[in-house]
Wavefront OBJ file of the C-alpha trace (Angstrom):
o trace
v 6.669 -26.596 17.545
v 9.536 -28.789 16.591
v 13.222 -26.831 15.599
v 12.497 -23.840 17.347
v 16.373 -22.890 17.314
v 17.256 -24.051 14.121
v 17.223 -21.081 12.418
v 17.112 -17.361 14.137
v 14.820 -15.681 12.645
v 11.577 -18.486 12.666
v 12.831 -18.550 17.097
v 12.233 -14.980 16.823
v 7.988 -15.238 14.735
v 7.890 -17.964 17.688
v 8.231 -16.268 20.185
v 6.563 -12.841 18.634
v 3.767 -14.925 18.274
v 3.580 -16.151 21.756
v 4.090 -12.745 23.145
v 0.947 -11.703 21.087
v -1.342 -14.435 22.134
v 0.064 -13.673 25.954
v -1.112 -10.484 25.310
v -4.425 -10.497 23.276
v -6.941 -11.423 25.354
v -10.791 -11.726 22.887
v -13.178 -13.795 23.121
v -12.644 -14.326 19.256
v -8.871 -14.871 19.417
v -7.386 -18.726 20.599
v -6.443 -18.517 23.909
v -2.610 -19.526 24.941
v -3.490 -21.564 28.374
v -0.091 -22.633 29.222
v 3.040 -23.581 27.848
v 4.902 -26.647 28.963
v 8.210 -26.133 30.130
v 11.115 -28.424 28.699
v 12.946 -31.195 31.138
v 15.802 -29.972 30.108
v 15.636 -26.171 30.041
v 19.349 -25.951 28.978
v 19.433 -27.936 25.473
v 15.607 -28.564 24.111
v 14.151 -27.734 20.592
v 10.294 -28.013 20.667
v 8.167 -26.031 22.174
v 4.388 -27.493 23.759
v 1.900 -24.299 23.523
v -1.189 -25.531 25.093
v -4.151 -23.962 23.063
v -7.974 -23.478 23.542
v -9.717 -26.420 21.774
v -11.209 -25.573 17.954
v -11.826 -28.301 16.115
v -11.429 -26.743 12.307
v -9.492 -23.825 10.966
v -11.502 -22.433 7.858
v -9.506 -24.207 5.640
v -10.958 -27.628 6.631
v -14.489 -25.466 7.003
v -14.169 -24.441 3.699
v -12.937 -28.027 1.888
v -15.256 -29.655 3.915
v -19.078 -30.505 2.454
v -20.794 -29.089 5.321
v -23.510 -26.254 4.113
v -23.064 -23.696 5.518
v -26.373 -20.681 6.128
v -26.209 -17.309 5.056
v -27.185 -16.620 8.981
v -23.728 -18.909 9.445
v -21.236 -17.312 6.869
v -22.792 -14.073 8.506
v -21.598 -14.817 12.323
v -17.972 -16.206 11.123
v -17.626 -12.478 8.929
v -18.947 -10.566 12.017
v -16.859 -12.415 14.300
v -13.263 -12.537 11.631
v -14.384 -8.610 11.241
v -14.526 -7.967 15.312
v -11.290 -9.777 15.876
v -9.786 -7.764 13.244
v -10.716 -4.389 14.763
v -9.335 -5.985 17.685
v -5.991 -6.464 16.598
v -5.587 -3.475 14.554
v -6.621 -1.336 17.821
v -3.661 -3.149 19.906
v -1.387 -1.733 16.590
v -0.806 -5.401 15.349
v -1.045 -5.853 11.621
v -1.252 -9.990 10.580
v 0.729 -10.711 7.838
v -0.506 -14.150 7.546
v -4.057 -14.034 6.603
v -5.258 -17.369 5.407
v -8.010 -19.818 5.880
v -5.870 -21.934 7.568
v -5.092 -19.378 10.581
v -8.483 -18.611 11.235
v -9.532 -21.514 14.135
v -13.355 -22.313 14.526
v -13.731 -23.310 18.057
v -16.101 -26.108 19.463
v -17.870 -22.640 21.426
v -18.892 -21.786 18.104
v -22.002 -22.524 18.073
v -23.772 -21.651 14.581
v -21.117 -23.861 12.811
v -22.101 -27.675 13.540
l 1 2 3 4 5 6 7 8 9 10 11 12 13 14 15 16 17 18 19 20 21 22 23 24 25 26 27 28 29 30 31 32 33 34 35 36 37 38 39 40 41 42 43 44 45 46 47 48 49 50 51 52 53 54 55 56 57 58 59 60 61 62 63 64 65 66 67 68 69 70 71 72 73 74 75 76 77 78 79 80 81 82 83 84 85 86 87 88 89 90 91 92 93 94 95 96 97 98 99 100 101 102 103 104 105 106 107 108 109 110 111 112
């Protein structure tokens, strides 16, 4: 994440956002394995977030020409739905629901 200071208020959805994946721990939600810390800790501007591996968000899924099964489409809604339910329990509401934040992971394995 390039120009993490530039302005104060995206530093601040930065770092509420890496708070919240420090947090949220689901076996539907990308998992935050490390983040790298900068050489020079007093004057840096990008911030490395080391992420679980998906290969597609559901935008690409969705411009993509890959047919998808009804027994597919079913797992990604059952799977969207249970992360959901997730985060509304932990009293997060996402503001930012779009097929380009929802990450389809290489462990998914109905979607080839």
């Amino acid at each position: 994440m390039d120009g993490v200071f530039r302005h104060r208020l995206h530093a601040q959805k930065i770092l509420r956002e890496i708070v919240l994946l420090r947090k949220l721990k689901h076996q539907y939600i990308v998992d935050l394995i490390d983040i790298i810390e900068p050489s020079d800790p007093e004057n840096f501007d990008t911030i490395y977030l080391v992420l679980e591996l998906a290969e597609k968000d559901m935008r690409k899924l969705i411009q993509s020409d890959l047919y998808l099964t009804l027994e597919q489409i079913k797992v990604i809604v059952y799977k969207l739905l249970c992360c959901m339910k997730f985060i509304h329990s932990a009293k997060i509401i996402h503001r930012d629901i779009k097929p380009a934040n929802i990450l389809i992971a290489n462990s998914f394995d109905s979607v080839h």
